[in-house]
Phi, psi and omega in degrees: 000137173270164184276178178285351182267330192283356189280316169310306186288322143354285187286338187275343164269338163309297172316303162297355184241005177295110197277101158320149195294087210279017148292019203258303233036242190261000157298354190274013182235359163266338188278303197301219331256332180292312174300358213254164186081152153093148169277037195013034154345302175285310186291325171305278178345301152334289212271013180245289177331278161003291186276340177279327191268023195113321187259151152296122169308340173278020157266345196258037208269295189301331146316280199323316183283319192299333169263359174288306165310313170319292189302301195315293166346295178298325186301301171328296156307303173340314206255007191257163177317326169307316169291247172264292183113060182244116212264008190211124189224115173067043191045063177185129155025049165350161191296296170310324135335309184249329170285317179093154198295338178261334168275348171274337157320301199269325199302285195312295183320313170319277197341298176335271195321295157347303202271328158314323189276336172279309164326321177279021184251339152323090159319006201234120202268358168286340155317269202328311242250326169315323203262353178259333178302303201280311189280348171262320169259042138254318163327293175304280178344318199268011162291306193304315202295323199251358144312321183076062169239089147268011207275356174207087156346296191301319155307322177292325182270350190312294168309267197309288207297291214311312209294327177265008153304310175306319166316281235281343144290312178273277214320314180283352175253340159297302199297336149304342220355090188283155159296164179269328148325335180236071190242347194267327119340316147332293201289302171331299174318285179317288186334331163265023170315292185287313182271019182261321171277335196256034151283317204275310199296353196249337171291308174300315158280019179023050168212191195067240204306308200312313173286355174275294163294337171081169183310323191270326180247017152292316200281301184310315186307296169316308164343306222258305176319328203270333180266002189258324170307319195292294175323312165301327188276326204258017132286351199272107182270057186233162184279105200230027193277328188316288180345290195292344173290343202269329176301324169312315213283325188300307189312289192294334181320138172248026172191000000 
């Protein structure tokens, strides 16, 4: 089993040699500067979920990248103006920035498109259809965000946060091809996923949970996602420790 950092460096080399569509031109050098970054979190996940079930991660790399690309897409949008209004992303320029806003606008749409034609290289057609389930509820979440719909938080990170954390699991038991049946124990897992980064990520920024719950039960809540995760995994009759280093590593993060 690989650790979670040799899984990163994996997926960050794919990622750098993945040959864009070349009808893209020269948008394809605003979609690498969006892509550039971040802790490929979600392709670790994939690509461990994966190796717990059997597969070589390297059959599991176009998952992997397809959710990666998806998370850029969603950042990329996110950050325009339109949106969040965000001129600075992971201390450097936000995309739209540095790009200008119609390009950064086709930059997000490239992605889209991109982590589809890689999901669809799957004979097994539950990846795509995993990854279009996961990419319409983060779209719909981020309806409810800029609507000003907080009446249920939780339902809301269910969405934005939670859905390609789940993806970022099911994708990989598609791609793998698990019975579906035995899918359910998984899925029980991923779900907690989502509201376990994003209470820590509202911790680390003192806003979400934090205004609600104040710092000590935002931080309990996280708590609580990270031991209802663990508890999910050690039902799980696979070898899941990568998994559970990777749960830690969500629990604990300063950044």
């Amino acid at each position: 089993m690989r650790a979670p950092d040799d899984l990163r460096a994996l997926a960050e080399r794919y990622l750098g040699e993945l040959a864009l569509t070349p009808e893209l031109g020269g948008l394809a050098t605003s979609m690498r500067y969006a892509l550039a970054g971040g802790k490929r979190i979600r392709a670790q996940l994939c690509l461990a979920t994966g190796e717990a079930v059997g597969a070589e991660p390297e059959t599991l790399l176009p998952a992997a990248a397809a959710l990666e690309l998806v998370q850029a897409f969603s950042l990329v949008h996110d950050d325009l103006p339109g949106l969040d209004d965000d001129a600075e992303r992971r201390g450097r320029p936000s995309t739209w920035a540095a790009h200008g806003i119609g390009v950064a606008i086709l930059a997000g749409d490239g992605l889209l498109a991109e982590a589809f034609r890689l999901a669809l290289t799957y004979p097994n057609p539950g990846v795509a259809r995993e990854l279009a389930t996961a990419t319409l509820g983060m779209i719909g979440g981020q309806y409810r965000d800029i609507g000003g719909d907080e009446t249920d938080r939780d339902a809301l990170n269910r969405l934005k946060t939670g859905a390609l954390f789940r993806a970022s699991v099911c994708c990989a038991l598609w791609a793998a091809d698990v019975p579906e049946r035995e899918h359910g124990a998984w899925r029980r897992f991923a779900e907690e996923l989502g509201p376990l980064f994003q209470i820590v990520d509202d911790v680390l920024d003192g806003d979400g949970y934090v205004l609600t719950h104040g710092l000590h039960g935002a931080r309990a809540k996280a708590d609580e996602a990270a031991s209802r995760a663990r508890d999910r995994l050690a039902a799980i009759p696979a070898d899941t420790s990568v998994l559970g280093a990777i749960v830690d590593g969500l629990a604990t993060r300063t950044a």
